[in-house]
N, C-alpha and C positions, 0 to 999 in steps of 0.2 A: 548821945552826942549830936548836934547839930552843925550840919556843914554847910558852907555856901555851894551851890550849883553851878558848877562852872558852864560860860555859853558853850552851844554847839557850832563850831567853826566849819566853814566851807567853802574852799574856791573853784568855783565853778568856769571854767569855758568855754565863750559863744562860738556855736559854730554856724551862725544860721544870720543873715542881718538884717537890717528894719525892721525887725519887732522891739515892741515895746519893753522896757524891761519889768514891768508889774507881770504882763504876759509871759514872758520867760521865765520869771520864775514861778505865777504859778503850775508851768509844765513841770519844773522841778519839784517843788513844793502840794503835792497834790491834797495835803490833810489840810492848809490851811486857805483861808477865805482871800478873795481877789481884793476887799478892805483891810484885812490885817496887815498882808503882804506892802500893798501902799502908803500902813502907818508907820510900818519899819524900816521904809524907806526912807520918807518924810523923818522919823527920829535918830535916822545915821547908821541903823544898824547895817544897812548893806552899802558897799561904797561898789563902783565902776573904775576899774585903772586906778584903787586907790584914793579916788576921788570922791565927795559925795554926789549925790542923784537926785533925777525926781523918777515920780512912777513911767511919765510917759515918756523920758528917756530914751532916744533909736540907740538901740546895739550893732555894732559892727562886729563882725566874724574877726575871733582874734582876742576879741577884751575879754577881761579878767573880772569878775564878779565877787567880791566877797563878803562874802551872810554871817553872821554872828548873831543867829537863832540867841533873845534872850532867857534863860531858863527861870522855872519858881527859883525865888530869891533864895531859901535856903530848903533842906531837908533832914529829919530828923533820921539819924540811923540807931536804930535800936536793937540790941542783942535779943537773938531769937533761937530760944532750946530748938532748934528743928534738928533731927537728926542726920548724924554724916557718916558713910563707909568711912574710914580713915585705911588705907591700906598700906602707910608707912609713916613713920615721924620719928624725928629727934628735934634736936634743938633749934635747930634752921629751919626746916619746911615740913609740910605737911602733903602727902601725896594724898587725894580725895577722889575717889569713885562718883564721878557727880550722876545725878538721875537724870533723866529726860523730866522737863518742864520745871527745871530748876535754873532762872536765869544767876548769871556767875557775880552781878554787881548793881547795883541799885544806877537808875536814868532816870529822866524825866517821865517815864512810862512805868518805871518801876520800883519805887521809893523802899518797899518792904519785901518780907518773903524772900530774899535772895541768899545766894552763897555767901557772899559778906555778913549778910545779918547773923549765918547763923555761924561764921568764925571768930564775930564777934564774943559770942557767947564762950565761945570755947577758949579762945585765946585774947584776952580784951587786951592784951599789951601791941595787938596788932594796931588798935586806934594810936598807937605814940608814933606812929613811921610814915613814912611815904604817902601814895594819892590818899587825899581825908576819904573819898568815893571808893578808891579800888584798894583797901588796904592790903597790902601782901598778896595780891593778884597779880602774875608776870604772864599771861597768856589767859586765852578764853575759850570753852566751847560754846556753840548754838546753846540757845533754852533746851531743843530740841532732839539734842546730842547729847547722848549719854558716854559716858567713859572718866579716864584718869584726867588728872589737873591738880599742876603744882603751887600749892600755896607758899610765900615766903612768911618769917616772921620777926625777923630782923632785915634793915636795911643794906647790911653787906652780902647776907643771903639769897635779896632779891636782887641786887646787881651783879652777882655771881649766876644766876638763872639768866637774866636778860642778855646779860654778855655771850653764852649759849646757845640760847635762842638766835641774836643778832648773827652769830660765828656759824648758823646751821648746822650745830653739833647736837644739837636735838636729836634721839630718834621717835617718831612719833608714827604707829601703826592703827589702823584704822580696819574695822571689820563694815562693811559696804552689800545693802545688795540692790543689784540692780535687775530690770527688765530685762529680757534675753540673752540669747547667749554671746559673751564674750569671746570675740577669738580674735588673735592669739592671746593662749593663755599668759603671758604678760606683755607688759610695753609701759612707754614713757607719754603723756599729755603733755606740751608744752606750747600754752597758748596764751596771748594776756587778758585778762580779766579787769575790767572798769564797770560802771554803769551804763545799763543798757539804756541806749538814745532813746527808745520807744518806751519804757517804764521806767521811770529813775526810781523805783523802789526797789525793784530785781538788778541783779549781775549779771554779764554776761561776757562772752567771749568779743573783744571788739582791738579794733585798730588801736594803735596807742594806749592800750591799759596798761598793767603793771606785769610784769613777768610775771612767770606763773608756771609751776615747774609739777605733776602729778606722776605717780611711779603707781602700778597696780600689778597682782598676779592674780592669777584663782586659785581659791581654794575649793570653790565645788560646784559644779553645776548641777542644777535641777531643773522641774521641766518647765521651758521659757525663762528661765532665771538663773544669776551668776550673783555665788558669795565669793565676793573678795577680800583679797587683805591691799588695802590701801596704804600708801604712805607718800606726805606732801614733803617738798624742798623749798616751799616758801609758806606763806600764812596770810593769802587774800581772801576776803570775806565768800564765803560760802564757796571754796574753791573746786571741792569734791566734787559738791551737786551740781555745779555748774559746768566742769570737765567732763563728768561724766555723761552729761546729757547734751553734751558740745558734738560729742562723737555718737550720741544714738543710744544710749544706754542707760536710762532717767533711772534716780536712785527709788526702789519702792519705797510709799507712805509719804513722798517729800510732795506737798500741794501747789509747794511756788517752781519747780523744776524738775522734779518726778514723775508719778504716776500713783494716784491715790490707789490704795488698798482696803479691802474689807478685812483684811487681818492684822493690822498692824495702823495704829492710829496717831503713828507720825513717821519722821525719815529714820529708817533703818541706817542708822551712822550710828555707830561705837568705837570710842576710843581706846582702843583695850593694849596697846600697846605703849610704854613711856620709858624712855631710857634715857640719863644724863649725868652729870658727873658731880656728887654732893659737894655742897659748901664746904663743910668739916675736914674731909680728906681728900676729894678729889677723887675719889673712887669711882669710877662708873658704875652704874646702877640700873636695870632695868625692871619694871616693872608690870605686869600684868592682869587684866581683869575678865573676867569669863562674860560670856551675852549676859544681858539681864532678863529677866524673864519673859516679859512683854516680846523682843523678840527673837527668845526662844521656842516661843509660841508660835512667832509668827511663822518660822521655818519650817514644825513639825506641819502646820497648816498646808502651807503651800508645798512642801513635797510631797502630800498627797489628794492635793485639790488643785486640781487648774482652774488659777483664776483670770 
């Protein structure tokens, strides 16, 4: 199946004035060249207040920027036997134990290899429905985040999850561990999360971002380190690892807001808890999934290795 690429949209906020806007956004834009950025100005893709621009354009504190990154004109999505946990299905959805370093939908960075490719294969009735990109995809984890994630397979199945989602009737449980010890053994995070001013590639805890609502307890301390069971009230991008390390507590293995580890070769985040209420009857339903090996490992390592 070949689908067109939809652009990547963004409206960005000056907060800063008399700078150029080619300048300004390559502070945003750090992958791309201070010419490209000027050509896609010059071709309309980024307008000011709605207006079109030129590169050297002064920005006042206050204007509105908007970028419509154009994408490769189309992408081929092709069905991929790669193997999948399935840990529930009927006719509506499919509940899927995703792996770490399995991204959940093909991008401009990811065209193949993904959790789409390989639901394709398994369900190709999923190409007849909703996003041609995210087919029966109502939610996401990190590449990097292992655990559950609910596939739809019809479109009133997936506007049945979404409307869940949206209503925060999700229960969604998370196994976390972090750097030292945690105390009190539970409590609420509630801080907002946007783009950090100083890397616009990373999140952060800043003035004006989005609500942001984090719930934790422990479930065990070890030495220098706390496994928790986490559970979010909202879904902003990398909200865990960045709450957590808001207050001192950087999640082990995470490289962009953690604390690298020799025993664990990415962020210890697992999704192992999912509960919601199926299409077909309305039945609540919760679902769980054990560590996956990797780290399992890393636990038995570090309770008896201080690292």
């Amino acid at each position: 199946m070949v689908v067109p690429l939809e652009p990547e949209v963004k409206i960005l906020q000056v907060t800063e004035s008399a700078i150029r806007l080619d300048k300004y956004l390559a502070k945003e834009y750090p992958d791309l060249s201070r010419s490209r950025l000027q050509k896609l100005i010059e071709q309309g893709y980024v307008l000011v207040n709605e207006y079109g621009a030129k590169p050297s354009q002064r920005l006042n504190v206050g204007d509105k920027i908007y970028v419509a990154l154009p994408p490769p004109e189309q992408v081929s999505l092709i069905a991929e036997h790669i193997p999948l946990n399935v840990v529930y299905e009927d006719n509506d959805i499919l509940v899927i134990d995703k792996p770490a370093g399995l991204v959940v939908h093909p991008s401009p960075g990811h065209t193949a290899h993904t959790l789409v490719n390989a639901l394709l294969a398994r369900c190709p009735s999923l190409a007849d429905f909703g996003d041609a990109m995210r087919p029966g995809i109502v939610h996401r984890l990190d590449r990097d985040t292992s655990g559950l994630i609910i596939i739809a397979k019809n479109s009133s199945a997936q506007q049945y999850i979404i409307n869940q989602f949206k209503a925060r009737s999700v229960s969604k449980g998370y196994l976390v561990l972090v750097k030292g010890k945690l105390t009190p053994n539970q409590g609420i995070i509630e801080a907002p999360i946007g783009r950090d001013p100083s890397d616009r590639k990373r999140m952060a805890v800043v003035d004006g971002g989005r609500q942001a609502r984090t719930s934790y307890k422990v479930k065990q301390y070890l030495d220098g380190y706390t496994l928790l069971e986490v559970n979010t009230e909202t879904g902003r991008t990398h909200q865990i690892r960045v709450h957590l390390s808001a207050i001192g507590y950087p999640v082990v293995g995470d490289p962009v807001y953690g604390v690298r580890s020799a025993y664990v070769k990415r962020q210890f985040v697992h999704a192992y808890r999912l509960g919601f209420r199926l299409p077909a009857t309305g039945e609540y339903r919760e679902f769980i999934c054990e560590l996956p090996s990797d780290l399992k490992q890393a636990m038995r390592l570090i309770a008896g290795v201080q690292v």
